[in-house]
Every structure is written in structure tokens, then in C-alpha cells.
N, C-alpha and C positions, 0 to 999 in steps of 0.2 A: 222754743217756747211759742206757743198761741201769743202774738202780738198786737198789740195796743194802738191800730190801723183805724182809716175813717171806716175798714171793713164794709160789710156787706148792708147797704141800707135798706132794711125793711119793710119801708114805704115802696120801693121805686129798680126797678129796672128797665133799663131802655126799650120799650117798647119793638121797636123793628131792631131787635136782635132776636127773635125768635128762628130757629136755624132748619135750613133746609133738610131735613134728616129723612132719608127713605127705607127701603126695605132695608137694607144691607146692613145700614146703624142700628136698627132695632135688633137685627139677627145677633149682630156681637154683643149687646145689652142684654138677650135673652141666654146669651150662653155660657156670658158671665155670670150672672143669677142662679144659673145651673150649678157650673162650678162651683159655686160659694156654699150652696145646700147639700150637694156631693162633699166635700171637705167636711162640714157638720155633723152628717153619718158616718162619715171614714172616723172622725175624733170622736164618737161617740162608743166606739168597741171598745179604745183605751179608760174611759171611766168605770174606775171601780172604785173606789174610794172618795171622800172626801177632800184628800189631797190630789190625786188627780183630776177633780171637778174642779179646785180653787185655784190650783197652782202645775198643774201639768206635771205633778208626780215629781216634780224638781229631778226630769229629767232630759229637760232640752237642750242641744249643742248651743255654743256662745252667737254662731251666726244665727241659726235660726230665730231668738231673743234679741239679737241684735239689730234684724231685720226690723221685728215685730217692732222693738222699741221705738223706731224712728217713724215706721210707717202710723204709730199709734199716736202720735205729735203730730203727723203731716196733714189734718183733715182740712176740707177744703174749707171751709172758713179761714182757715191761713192760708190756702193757696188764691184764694178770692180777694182775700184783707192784705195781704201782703203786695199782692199785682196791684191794687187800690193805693198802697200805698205809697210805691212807687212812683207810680204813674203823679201824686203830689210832691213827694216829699224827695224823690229821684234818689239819692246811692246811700241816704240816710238809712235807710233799708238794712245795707248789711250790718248796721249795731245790733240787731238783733239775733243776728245767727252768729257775728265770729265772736260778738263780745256778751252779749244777752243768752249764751247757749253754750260752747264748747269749756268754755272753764268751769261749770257749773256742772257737765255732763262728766267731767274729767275727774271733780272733788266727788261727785258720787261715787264712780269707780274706782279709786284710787284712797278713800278717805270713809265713806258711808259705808258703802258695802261690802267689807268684812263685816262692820257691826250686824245690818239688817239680815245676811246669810249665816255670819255666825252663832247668832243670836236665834234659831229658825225659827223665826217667828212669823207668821203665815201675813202681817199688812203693815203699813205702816205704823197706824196707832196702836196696834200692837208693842210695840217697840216703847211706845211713854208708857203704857201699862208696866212694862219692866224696869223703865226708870223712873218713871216717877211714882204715879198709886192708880187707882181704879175713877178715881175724880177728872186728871187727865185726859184717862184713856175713854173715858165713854164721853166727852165733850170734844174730843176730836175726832173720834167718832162717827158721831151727830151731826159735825160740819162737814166733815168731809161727802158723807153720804147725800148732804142736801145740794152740797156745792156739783159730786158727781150728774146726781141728776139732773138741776138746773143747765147745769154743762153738754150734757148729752142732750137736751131737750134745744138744746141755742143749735148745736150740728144738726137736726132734724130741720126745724125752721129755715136754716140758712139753704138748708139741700131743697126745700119747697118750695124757695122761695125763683132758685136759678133753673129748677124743673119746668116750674111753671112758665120762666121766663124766655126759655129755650125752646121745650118742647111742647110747650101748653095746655099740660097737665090742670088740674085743677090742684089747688095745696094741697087737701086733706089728704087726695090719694097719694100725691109725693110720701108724706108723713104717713099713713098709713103703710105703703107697701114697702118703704125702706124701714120701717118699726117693727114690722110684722118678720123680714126677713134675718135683719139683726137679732131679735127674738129667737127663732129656728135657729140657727148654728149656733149659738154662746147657750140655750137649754139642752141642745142636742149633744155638744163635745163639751161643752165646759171652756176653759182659758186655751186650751189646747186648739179649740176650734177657732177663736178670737184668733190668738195666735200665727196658726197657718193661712188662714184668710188676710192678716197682716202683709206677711209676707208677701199673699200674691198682690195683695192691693199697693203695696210698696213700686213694683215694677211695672204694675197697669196705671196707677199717676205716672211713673217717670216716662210710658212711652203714650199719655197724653200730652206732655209739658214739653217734652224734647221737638215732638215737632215743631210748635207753636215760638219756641227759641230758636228755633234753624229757621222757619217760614221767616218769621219777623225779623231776623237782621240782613236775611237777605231784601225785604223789602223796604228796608231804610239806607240800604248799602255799606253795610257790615257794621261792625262797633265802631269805628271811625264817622260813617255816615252818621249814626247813633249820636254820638257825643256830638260831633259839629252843628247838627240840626238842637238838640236839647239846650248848649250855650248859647245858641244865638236867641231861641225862646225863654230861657230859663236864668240866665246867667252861667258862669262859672261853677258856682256852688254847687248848683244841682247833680254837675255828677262828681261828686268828690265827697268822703265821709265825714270830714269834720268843720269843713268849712263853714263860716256861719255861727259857730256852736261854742264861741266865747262868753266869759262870764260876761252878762251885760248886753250883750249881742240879739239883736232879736232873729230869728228865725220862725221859719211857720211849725216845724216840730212840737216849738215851747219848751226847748230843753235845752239846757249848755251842757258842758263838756261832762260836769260836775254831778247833775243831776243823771245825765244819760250812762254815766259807771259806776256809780253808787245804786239809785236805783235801779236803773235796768241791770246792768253788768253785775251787781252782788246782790242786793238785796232781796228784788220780783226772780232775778234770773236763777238764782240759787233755793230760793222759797219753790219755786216751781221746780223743778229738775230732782231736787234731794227728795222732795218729801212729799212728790203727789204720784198715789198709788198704783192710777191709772199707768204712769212709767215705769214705777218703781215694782211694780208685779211682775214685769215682764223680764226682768231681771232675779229676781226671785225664784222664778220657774225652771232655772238654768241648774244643770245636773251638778256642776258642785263651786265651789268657791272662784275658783279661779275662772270660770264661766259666765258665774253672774258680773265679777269685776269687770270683765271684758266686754260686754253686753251693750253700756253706755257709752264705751270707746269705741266698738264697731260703729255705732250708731252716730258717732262724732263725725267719724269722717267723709260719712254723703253731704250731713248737714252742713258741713262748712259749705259745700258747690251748690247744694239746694236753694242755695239762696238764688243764684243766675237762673235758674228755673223758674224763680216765680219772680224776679227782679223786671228781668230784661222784657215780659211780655208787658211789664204796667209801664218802664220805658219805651220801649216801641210805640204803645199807642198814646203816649203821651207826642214824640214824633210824629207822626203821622196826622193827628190834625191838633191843630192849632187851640188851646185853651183847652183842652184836653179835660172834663169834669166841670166847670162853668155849665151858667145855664146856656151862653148862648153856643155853644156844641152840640148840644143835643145829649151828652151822656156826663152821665157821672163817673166817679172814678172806678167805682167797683164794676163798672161795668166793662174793664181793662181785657182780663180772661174772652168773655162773652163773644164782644167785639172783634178780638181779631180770632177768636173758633169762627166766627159764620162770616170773616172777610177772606182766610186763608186757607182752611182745609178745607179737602175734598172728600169725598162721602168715602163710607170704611174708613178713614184716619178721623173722620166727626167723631164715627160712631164708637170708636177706642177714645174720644176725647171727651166725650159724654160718658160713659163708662169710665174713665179714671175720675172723674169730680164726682160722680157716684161713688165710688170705690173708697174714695178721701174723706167724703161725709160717715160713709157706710163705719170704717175705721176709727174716726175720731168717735162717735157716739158706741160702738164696740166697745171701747177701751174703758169708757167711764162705766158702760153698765153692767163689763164684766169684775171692775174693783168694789162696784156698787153692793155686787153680789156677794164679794168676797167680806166686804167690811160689813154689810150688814147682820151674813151670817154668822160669821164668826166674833168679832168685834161686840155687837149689840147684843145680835137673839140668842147664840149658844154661851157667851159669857154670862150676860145678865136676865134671862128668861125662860131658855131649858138649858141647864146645864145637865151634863154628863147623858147624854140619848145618845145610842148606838151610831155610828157614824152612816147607815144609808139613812138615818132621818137626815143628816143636815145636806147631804146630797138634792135630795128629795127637797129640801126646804129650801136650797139654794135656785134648784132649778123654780122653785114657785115664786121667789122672794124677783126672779131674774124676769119673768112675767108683771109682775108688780112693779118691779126699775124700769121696763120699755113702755108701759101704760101710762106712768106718771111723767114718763120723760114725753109720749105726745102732747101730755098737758101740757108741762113748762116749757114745749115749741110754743104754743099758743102764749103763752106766760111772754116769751120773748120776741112777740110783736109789738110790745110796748115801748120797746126801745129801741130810737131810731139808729143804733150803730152795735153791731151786734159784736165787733173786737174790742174797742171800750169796753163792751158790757162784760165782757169775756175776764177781760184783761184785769176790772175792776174786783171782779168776784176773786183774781188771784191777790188782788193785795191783799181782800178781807180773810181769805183761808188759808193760801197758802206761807203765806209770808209769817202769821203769828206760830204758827205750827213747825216752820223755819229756826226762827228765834227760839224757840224752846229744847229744840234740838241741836244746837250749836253752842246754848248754854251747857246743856245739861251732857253732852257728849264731852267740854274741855274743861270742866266746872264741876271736880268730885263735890263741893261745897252745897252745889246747886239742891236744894231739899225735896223731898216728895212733893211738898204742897208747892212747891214757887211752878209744880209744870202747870198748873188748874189756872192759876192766878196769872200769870205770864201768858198763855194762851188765849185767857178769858179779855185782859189786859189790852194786848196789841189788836184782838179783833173792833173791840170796842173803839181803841183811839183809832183804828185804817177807816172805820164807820163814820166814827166824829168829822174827821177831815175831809170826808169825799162830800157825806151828805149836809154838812154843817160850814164846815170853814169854806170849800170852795164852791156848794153850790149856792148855799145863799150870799158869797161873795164878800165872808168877813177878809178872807185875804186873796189879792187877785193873783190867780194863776192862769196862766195864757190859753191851756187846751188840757184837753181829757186825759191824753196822754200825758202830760204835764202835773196836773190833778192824781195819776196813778202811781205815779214816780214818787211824784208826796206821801201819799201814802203810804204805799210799800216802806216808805225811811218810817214814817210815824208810828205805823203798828211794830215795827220792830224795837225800834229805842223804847216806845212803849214797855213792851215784850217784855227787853232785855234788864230797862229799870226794876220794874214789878216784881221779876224773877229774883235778882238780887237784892231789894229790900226784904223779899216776904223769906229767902234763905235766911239771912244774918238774924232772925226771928224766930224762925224753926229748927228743927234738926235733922240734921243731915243724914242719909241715907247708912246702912252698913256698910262700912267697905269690900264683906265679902257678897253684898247684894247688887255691887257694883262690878263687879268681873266680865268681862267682856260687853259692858255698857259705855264705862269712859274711858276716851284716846290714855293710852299705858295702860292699861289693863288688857288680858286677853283670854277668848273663850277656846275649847277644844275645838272646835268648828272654824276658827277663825287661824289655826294655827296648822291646819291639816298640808301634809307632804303633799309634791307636785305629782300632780300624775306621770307616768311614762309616757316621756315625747312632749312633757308641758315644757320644755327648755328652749326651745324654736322662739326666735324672737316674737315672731307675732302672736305670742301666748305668755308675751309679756307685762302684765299690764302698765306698770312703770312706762316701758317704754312707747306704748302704745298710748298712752296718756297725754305725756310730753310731745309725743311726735303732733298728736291734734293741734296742742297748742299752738307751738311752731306752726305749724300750717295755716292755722287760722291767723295767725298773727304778721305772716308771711303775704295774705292777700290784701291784708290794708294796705301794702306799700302802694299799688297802683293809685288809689283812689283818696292817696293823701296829699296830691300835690294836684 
């Protein structure tokens, strides 16, 4: 999940980290750019239809979706925000990936998606249109599409802002030429181009990040060096995950034990991961059932290690000078990444590392304005504005609607200068959309009871009270909550109990759904689609999703041991 870091501050990057970059880093910048536009013509002979334009023809292997799914989470505003985070808050960090991430990704595939592929239905809010009424489904809709682009407009900003700071660009054109380029391969290929650009973008982050983890613990003299130097600065706590984190307890987080696995762990981490489209597309697109399941399992298992990627470089330079983010260092935290690119590499591994946070920005904002594309043609303009036009119109409209999503999203980059913390802002927008949207679907999937009208009112509900709470109880300070992060975690619980009250008063009022309008909608029911024979050769364990599920968990559950004591 995009997490709820001091992230990337808007105002302010350290000035003398602008990095020595010469011909050789431009060359590999230039040919990555190439590549990304050549894949956008390659994917563009495969669109012929409208489902090939939204969904990749729902015919791609489980890794390739798999790839895509994780690379379309990894944008660098998490890789930025998260090194930021670190570098304060030291090994609190991995609550977000082993516990804020792999059980959520694991109930999608294991739990969700028979429904979403059974069900084929081409987006998320799709899916409340079938469970609950046309009231639902065009009010999450509408949110989701706003939240898409506000989202994608925060990865263009954040990308302008490290361009500028690095390579000293001016903004606009950062935002200009990464908008315009994004634009060209998701009009040209469709999701399919999104997609395979994922992919590559997946493996161009990991061999910017890799070195930057190998450079840096050799220059604090390994993890050992690491840890000895941080306890003698930091205390104990800082590298161990829970410590600190008692009820009552004060930490700089703002969170105990409590709040950090209800909200984070089930309520934000599960609201995100199930039911934001931007992920859950890329799954979707996968050739048949057993493909899409497996999808957010592949994708489990980099994220549990991804964390030491973007962990260990916001320790290292929290190491290396003293106060590390204070004013009297000279840097703040987000400037963790930055910092050790222009103290450690050498030119061609710059230029691969400038080129993978390109690639991360490029991705993250990709993903929202290709679901952008998908929900608003289908979901809004071809349900409620032209219905039944031949299917190259909504092609044609997708690719127009997809111009319109990258235009509006340079706006609301501009839009997200106003906010001095761009993972907050992030993180905030997930309690208000994703979390009520969450709750509606966890009712309404275990709860035949649950009625058409309680999805309208229950979604309407929890966004209203996550609003109440952010902008009313904690910012005007009717009740004190420690930090932003803190404040979000509230939320996320509020708009859901919200949610989940609303929903069941406004049921026991109304009536209930048909039972046979519910088949393969609620957990014991099941559709034709959702019950389809294994393929030949689906027997191989790692084509299992069960076990491929379980095994994340275990794993992820397996690396707190270190950082618990």
C-alpha cells in the first residue's frame, strides 16, 4: 500500500543534491523513453475491441499481472515516502508491507477474486451495481474516478518535484513530459500497454534500488555496522518493530499496537488492496480464474523483501549523519533516496537510478489513469449516457476520455502543492474512498440480508464520517490525536463502523435482495465462472492459490521474528 510517511515535502528539497549526471545518464534515460513508446505500438496491433482496450482481452499469464500488479503499487512516492520514513521512524516501516500489505493481498486472491472474475465484470464498481442497485454503483463510481485522478496528479507532482531537484528541470516540463508520455502508450495499447511497461518498470526500480542497498551497508559497515551506529543515535527501539508501540506508550509514529492492526493491518490495508481498481484491473486482465487469483499472490512475494529496498537506504542515511532530517543537518528526511544517489553512485548506475524513480512515478500515475479510463467509460458514459453504441465507439471514447484523465491529472499535480506532505495526502484520500467502498463490500459479500439500498447509504455514510474526523475532530483539535498518520488510522476505523452501522440499520428497513439475484455475489453462492475446471498442468503447486497464499503469509510473518526483539 502507498503509505502514510512524512513523504515527499513539497515545499523543499535539499538544494546541493542536485547530481552530477552526464552524457552516459541521459543516454540510458533516452532509451528508456524509447522503449516505453515502442511497447505502446507493439500493444497497440493487439486492440481490437473494447475489451482488449480495458482489460487486455482477459488474456494475460498469472506472472505477467503479477508483475504488473506490484510494479503499479511501487510508484516512487512510496519509494521516496517510505526511505523518508525510515530514515524517522527506523523499522516501524515494515508494518506496512508484512502487516499493512500481504494479508490483504492474500484475502483478495484467495477470497475476492472468484467473485470480481466470476462475476466478469469489466471494474470494481461494477460489482455494487450487481449487488446492490445502479444508486451504489454510480456513487462509487464518481469517487473512485475523482480519487483516480487526484492520485495520479500527487505521482506527477512528486516526480517534478525530485526532477527538478536532481536534474534541474524546471516543473512544468518534468509534468509535462512524463504526462504527455504516459498519455502515448496507455492511448496507443490500451491496459495491455500499461501493463507491459509495468513489467519493465518493475525491474528498472529494482536495479535502481539494489545498488543503493549494497553501496549503503557497505558504507556503514554492514547491518551490524547499521544497527550499532542507529542504537547508539536512536535508541533500542528504532530498529525493532514493535517496540514503543504499547497502549499508552508514546512513540513518534502516533500509534500503538492497536491502532497500527486494526487500522493499518485490516481496515486502510484491506479498503486498499480489495477494492482499488487501479490493482484490482490488473488482475482482472489475467486469461482465466485461476490466473487472476494468483496475480496478488505473485505480487505478495517481492513485497514482503521490497521493504529492505526502500527501508535500509532511509536507515543508512539516517547513519551516516547525525540528526538526520532536523534543521541543523541540512536535509530532511525525504531527501534520504536523493542523498545517498549523488554521495554513492557512479555515472551509468546514476543514470539507471534516475531512470528507475522515473519509471516508479511513470507506473504509479499509469495505473490510475488506465482504471480512470476504464471506470469512467464503462461505469459512467456507456451505462448512464450512451448506452448500447457499437463497441469501436467506446474504444474511441476510451482513448479520448484517457486524454482528458492525463490533462486533468496535470491539474491536480498543481492541485497537490498545497499540501505540505504528499503521503499523508495520499494516505488521507485512502481512508475517504477506499475504506467506505471496503465496508460495503465485506457487508454485502457475507450479509445475504444486506439490501440494495443499504450499498448507497453505507458508502454515502463512511465517506462522510472518514471526512468528519479528518477535517473536523482532528483538525480543529476537538480530540487530540498525536500525527497524520495517527489521524488516518482514525479514520479508516470511523468511516467503516460508519459504513458498516448505516448498512445494517438501513437493511433491517428495506428488502432484501432476491436470492436468485444473488448467485455468485455472496460468500456460498457460486457462479459458472467462478466454479470453472483446472486447466491442464494447473496441478503444480505453484498454481496453487491456496498454497501460494498461505505460504506469503508464513513468510511475511516469519521476518518480524528478527526485529522483534
Amino acid at each position: 500500500m502507498q503509505n502514510p510517511t512524512k513523504g515527499v515535502d513539497t515545499a523543499y528539497l535539499a538544494a546541493e543534491l542536485r547530481l552530477p549526471t552526464n552524457w552516459l545518464d541521459y543516454t540510458i534515460l533516452g532509451i528508456y523513453f524509447v522503449v516505453v513508446l515502442g511497447i505502446g505500438f507493439a500493444a497497440r496491433r493487439s486492440v481490437k475491441t473494447s475489451l482488449d482496450f480495458f482489460l487486455s482481452g482477459r488474456s494475460l499469464p498469472a506472472w505477467i499481472t503479477g508483475l504488473a500488479f506490484i510494479s503499479a503499487n511501487l510508484a516512487a512516492t512510496e519509494i521516496l515516502g517510505m526511505a523518508a520514513n525510515s530514515a524517522q521512524y527506523g523499522a516501524y516501516t515494515v508494518h506496512w508491507y508484512w502487516i499493512g500489505a500481504i494479508p490483504a493481498m492474500v484475502f483478495l486472491g484467495l477470497v475476492m477474486m472468484p467473485f470480481y472474475y466470476g462475476s466478469k465484470v469489466r471494474s470494481v464498481p461494477e460489482m455494487l451495481l450487481l449487488r446492490f442497485d445502479k444508486w451504489a454503483h454510480l456513487l462509487s463510481s464518481a469517487l473512485f474516478a475523482f480519487a483516480a485522478i487526484l492520485i495520479a496528479g500527487v505521482n506527477l507532482y512528486a516526480l517534478a518535484i525530485v526532477v527538478e531537484a536532481l536534474l534541474g528541470w524546471p516543473q512544468w516540463v518534468a509534468i509535462v513530459v512524463a504526462g504527455a508520455f504516459v498519455l502515448a502508450y496507455i492511448t496507443l495499447g490500451g491496459l495491455s500497454s500499461a501493463i507491459y511497461n509495468e513489467v519493465l518498470q518493475f525491474f528498472v526500480i529494482l536495479a535502481a534500488l539494489i545498488p543503493l542497498v549494497v553501496l549503503g551497508l557497505k558504507k556503514v559497515g554492514g547491518w551490524g555496522g547499521l544497527t550499532d551506529k542507529l542504537t547508539a543515535e536512536h535508541g533500542a527501539n528504532f530498529t525493532t518493530a514493535w517496540g514503543g508501540t504499547g497502549i499508552g506508550s508514546a512513540n513518534p509514529l502516533g500509534a500503538n499496537w492497536l491502532t497500527i492492526v486494526l487500522g493499518l493491518g485490516f481496515v486502510l490495508s484491506f479498503g486498499y488492496w480489495t477494492t482499488n481498481f487501479a490493482e484490482v484491473q490488473r488482475a482482472l486482465s489475467a486469461k482465466n480464474l485461476s490466473a487472476a487469483q494468483r496475480t496478488p499472490l505473485i505480487a505478495a512475494y517481492p513485497k514482503v523483501f521490497i521493504v529492505f529496498l526502500v527501508m535500509i537506504p532511509g536507515l543508512v542515511a539516517a547513519a551516516l549523519i547525525p540528526g538526520f532530517g532536523t534543521a541543523e543537518s541540512g536535509y530532511q528526511y525525504n531527501d534520504a533516496i536523493p542523498y545517498l544517489m549523488e554521495q554513492l553512485l557512479p555515472n551509468g548506475v546514476l543514470g539507471i537510478a534516475v531512470t528507475g524513480l522515473l519509471a516508479a512515478f511513470m507506473a504509479g500515475m499509469a495505473a490510475n489513469v488506465s482504471s480512470f479510463n476504464t471506470v469512467f467509460t464503462n461505469d459512467i458514459w456507456g451505462r448512464y449516457v450512451q448506452r448500447g453504441r457499437e463497441d469501436e465507439y467506446y474504444v474511441r471514447f476510451g482513448r479520448l476520455i484517457t486524454v482528458i484523465g492525463v490533462c486533468a491529472s496535470v491539474g491536480t499535480a498543481f492541485l497537490a502543492s498545497s499540501f505540505s506532505n504528499i503521503m499523508s495526502y495520499l494516505q488521507t484520500l485512502f481512508s475517504f474512498f477506499n475504506v467506505p467502498m471496503f465496508v460495503v463490500f465485506i457487508v454485502g459479500m457475507f450479509w445475504k440480508r444486506a439490501s440494495a439500498k443499504s450499498g448507497f447509504w453505507g458508502l454515502l455514510a463512511g465517506t462522510v464520517a472518514a471526512m468528519v474526523n479528518y477535517f473536523w475532530i482532528y483538525k480543529q483539535g476537538v480530540i487530540d490525536i498525536p500525527s497524520d498518520q495517527g489521524a488516518n488510522f482514525v479514520s479508516a476505523i470511523v468511516g467503516f463502523v460508519a459504513g458498516a452501522v448505516v448498512m445494517v440499520a438501513v437493511s433491517l428497513f428495506t428488502a432484501p435482495k432476491p436470492a436468485e439475484e444473488l448467485q455468485g455475489l455472496v460468500y456460498g453462492t457460486t457462479s459458472p465462472g467462478m466454479s470453472e475446471p483446472p486447466a491442464v498442468g494447473d496441478d503444480a503447486w505453484y498454481r496453487r492459490p491456496a498454497l501460494l497464499g498461505w505460504g506469503a503469509v508464513v513468510l511475511a510473518a516469519a521476518c518480524y521474528i528478527p526485529f522483534s526483539f
